[in-house]
MARDOMI-16090 format. One line per 8 residues: number of its first residue (from 1); their letters; for each residue x, z, y of N, C-alpha, C. Coordinates in steps of 0.2 Angstrom, whole numbers, plus 2048, in hexadecimal, padded with zeros to 3 digits. Layout:
<nodes>
NUM> a> X Z Y X Z Y X Z Y ~ ...
</nodes>
This chain:
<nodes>
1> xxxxxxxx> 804 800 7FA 800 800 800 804 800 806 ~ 803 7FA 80C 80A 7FB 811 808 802 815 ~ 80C 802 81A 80B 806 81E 80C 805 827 ~ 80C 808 82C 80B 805 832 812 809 836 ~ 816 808 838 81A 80B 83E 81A 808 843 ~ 81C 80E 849 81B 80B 84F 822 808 84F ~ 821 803 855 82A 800 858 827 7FD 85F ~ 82B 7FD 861 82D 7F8 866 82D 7EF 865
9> xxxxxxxx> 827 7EE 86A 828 7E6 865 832 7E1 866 ~ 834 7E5 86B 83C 7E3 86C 83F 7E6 867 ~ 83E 7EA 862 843 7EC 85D 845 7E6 857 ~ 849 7E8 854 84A 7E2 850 846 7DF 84C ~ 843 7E6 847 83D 7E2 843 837 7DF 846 ~ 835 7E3 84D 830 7E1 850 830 7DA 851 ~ 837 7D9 856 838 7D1 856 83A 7CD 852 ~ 83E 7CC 84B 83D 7CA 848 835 7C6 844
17> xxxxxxxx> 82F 7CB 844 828 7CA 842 828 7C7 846 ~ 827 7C8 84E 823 7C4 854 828 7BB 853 ~ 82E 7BB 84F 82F 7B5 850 82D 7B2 84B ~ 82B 7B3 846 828 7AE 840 823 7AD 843 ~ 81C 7B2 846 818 7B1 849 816 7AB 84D ~ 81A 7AB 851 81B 7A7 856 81E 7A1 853 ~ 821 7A0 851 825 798 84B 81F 796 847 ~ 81C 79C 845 816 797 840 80F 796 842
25> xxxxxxxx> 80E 799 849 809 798 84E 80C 790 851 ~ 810 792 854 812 78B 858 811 783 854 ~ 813 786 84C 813 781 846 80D 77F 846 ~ 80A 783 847 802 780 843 7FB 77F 849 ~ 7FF 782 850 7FA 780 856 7F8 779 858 ~ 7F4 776 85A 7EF 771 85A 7F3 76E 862 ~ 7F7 767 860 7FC 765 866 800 766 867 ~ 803 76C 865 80B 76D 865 80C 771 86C
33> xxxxxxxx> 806 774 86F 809 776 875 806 77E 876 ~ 808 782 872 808 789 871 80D 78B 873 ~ 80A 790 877 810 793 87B 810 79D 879 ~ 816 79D 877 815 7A3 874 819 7AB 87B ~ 815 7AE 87B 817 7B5 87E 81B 7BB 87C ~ 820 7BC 87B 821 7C1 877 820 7C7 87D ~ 81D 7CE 879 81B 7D3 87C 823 7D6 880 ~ 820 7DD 885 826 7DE 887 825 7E5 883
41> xxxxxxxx> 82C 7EC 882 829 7F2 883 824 7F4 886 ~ 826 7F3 88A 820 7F7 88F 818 7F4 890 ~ 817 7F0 88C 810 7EE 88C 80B 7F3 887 ~ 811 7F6 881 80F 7F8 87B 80E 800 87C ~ 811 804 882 812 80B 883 80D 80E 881 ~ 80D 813 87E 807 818 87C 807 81D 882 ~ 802 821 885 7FC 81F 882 7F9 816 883 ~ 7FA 814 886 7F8 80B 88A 7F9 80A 885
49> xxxxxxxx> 7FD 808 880 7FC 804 87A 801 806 875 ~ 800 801 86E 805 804 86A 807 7FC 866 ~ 80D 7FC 863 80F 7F6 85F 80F 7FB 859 ~ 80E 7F6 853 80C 7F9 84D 80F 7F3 848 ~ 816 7F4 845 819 7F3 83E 815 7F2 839 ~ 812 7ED 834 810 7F0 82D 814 7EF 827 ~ 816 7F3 824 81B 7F4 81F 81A 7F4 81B ~ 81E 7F1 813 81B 7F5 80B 823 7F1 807
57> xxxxxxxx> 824 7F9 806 82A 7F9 801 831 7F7 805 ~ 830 7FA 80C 837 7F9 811 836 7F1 817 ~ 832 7EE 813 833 7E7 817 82B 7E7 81C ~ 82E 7E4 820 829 7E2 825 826 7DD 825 ~ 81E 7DD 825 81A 7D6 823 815 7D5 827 ~ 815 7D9 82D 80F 7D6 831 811 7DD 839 ~ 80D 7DB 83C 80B 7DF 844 807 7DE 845 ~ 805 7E2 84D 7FE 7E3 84F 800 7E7 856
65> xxxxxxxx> 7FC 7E7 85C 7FC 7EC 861 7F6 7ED 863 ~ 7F7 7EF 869 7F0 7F0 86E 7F2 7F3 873 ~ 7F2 7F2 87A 7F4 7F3 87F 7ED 7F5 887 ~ 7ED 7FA 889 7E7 7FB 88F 7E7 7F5 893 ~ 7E1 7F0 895 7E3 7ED 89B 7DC 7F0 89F ~ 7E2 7EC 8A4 7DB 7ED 8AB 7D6 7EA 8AA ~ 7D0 7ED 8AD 7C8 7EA 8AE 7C5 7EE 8B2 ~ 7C3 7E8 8B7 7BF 7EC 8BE 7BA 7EF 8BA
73> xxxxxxxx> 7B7 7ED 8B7 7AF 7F0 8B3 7AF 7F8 8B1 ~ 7B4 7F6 8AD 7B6 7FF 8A9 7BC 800 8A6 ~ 7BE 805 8A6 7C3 809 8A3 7C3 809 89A ~ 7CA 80A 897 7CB 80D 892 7C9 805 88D ~ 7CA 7FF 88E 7CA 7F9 88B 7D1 7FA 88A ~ 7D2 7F5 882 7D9 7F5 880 7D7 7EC 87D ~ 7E0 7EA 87E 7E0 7E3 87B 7E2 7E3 875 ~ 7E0 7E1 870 7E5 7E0 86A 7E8 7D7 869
81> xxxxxxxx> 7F1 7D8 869 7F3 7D2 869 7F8 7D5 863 ~ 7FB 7CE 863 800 7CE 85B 7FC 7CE 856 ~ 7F8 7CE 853 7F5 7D0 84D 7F9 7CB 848 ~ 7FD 7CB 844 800 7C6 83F 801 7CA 838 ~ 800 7C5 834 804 7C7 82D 807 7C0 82A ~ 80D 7C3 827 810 7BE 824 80C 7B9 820 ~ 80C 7B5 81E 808 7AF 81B 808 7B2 812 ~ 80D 7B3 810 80F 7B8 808 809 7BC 808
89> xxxxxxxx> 807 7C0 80C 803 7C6 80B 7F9 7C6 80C ~ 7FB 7C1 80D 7F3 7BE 811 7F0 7C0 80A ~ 7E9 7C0 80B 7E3 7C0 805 7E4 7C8 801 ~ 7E8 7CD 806 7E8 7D3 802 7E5 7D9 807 ~ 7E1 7D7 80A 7DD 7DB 80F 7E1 7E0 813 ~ 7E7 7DD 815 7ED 7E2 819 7ED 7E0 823 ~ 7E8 7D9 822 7E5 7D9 827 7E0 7DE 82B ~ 7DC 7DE 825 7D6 7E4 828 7D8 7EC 829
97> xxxxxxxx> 7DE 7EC 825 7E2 7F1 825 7E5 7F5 82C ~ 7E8 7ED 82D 7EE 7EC 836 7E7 7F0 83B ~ 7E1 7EA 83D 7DE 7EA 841 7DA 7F2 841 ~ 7D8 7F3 83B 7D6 7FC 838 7DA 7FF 83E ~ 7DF 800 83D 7E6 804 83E 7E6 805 846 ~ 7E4 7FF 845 7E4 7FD 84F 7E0 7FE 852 ~ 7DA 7FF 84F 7D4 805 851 7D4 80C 853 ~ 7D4 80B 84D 7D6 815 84D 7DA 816 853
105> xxxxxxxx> 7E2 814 852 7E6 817 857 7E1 814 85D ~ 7DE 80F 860 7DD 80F 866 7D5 814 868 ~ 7D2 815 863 7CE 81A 864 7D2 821 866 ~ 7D8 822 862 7DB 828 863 7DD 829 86A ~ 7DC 824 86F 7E2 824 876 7DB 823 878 ~ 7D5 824 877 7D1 821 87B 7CB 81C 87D ~ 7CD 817 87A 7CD 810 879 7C5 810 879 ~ 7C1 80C 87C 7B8 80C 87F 7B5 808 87B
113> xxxxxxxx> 7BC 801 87B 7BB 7FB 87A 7C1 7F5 877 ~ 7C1 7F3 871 7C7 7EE 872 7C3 7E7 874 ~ 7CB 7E3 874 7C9 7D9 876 7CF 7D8 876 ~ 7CF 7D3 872 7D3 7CD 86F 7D1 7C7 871 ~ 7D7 7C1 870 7D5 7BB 86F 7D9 7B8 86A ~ 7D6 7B4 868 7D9 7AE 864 7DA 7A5 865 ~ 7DC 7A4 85E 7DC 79A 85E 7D4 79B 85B ~ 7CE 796 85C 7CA 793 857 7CD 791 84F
121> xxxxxxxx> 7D5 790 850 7D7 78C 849 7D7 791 844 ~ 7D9 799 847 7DA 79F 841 7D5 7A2 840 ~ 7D2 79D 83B 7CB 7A0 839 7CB 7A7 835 ~ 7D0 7A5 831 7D0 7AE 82C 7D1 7B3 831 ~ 7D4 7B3 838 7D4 7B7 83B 7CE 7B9 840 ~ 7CA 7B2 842 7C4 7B4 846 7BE 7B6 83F ~ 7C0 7B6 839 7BB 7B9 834 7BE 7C0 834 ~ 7C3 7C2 835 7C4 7C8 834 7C3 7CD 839
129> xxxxxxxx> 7C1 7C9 83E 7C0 7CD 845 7BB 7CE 846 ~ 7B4 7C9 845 7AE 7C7 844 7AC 7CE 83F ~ 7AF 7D0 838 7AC 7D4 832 7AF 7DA 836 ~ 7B3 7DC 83A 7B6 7E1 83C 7B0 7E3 842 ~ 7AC 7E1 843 7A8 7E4 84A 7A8 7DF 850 ~ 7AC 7DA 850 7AE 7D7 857 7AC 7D4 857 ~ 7A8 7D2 85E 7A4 7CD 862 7A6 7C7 865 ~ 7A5 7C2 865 7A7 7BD 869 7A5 7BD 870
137> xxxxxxxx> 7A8 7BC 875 7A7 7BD 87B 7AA 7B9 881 ~ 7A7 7B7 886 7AA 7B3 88D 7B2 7B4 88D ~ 7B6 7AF 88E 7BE 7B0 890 7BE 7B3 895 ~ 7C2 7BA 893 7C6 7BD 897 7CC 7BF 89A ~ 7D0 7BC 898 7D7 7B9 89A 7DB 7B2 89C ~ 7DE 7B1 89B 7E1 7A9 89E 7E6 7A8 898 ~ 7E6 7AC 893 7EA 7A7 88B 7EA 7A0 88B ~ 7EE 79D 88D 7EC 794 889 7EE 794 882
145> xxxxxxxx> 7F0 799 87F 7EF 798 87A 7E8 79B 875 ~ 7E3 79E 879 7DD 79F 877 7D9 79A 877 ~ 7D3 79B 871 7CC 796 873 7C7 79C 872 ~ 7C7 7A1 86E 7C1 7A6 86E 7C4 7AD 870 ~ 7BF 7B0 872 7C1 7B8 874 7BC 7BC 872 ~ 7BF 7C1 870 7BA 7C7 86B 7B9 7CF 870 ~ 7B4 7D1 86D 7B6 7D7 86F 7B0 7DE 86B ~ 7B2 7E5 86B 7AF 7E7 865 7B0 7ED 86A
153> xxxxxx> 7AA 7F3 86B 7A7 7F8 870 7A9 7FE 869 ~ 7AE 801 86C 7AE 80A 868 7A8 80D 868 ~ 7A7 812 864 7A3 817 866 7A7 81C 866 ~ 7A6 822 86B 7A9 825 86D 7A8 82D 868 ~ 7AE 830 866 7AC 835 862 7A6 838 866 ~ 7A2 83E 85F 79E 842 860 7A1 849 862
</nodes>
């Protein structure tokens, strides 16, 4: 069963994952003109957010974070970005595991609300987002690497 650590997406394992990521998104993006963002530390800070490792048996096979942004509307919204697993590990439900993980801790810090975006082309990812609670929603960022945006309302402990 993997496991999750925190990193800094600038550490080594962190950046080494964010670079396949980004090499086999850019591979399989629709026209060749993806443009990849690599996070800073400081997007990731807890409490504002956290980068998450997922591990199993020493080796690194996927990431995840979520970060506080701004919203004139309301307080306490988080973004999840990076969500990746290695291609090896797919179909072993360690995706639902990632995005889990990344619940919980953002309820822990707070969190009202998440929203993400995606490509249209990552379908197992916008199913997996979709069975997890997330909503399709108006764009609300300027990604050009995005075509859909999600978003899924916490309820706040009793």
């Amino acid at each position: 069963m993997p496991t999750f650590r925190i990193a800094s997406p600038e550490d080594v394992d962190a950046h080494a994952v964010l670079v396949d990521y980004f090499t086999l998104r850019a591979a399989e993006f629709p026209g060749g003109s993806y443009t990849p963002a690599y996070p800073t530390a400081t997007a990731f800070l807890p409490p504002d957010g956290v980068f998450l490792l997922l591990e199993d048996e020493g080796a690194i096979f996927g990431c995840g974070g979520f970060r506080r942004i701004a919203s004139a509307d309301e307080a306490d919204v988080f973004e999840v970005k990076h969500v990746f697993l290695r291609p090896e590990t797919r179909g072993r439900g360690w995706g639902r595991l990632l995005l889990d993980e990344l619940e919980r801790r953002a309820r822990d810090v707070g969190a009202r609300a998440l929203v993400l975006d995606t490509h249209h082309t990552l379908e197992a990812a916008g199913h997996l987002y979709r069975r997890s609670g997330f909503a399709e929603i108006p764009r609300y960022n300027d990604n050009p690497n995005a075509t859909r945006w999600y978003r899924k309302d916490l309820e706040t402990p009793a």
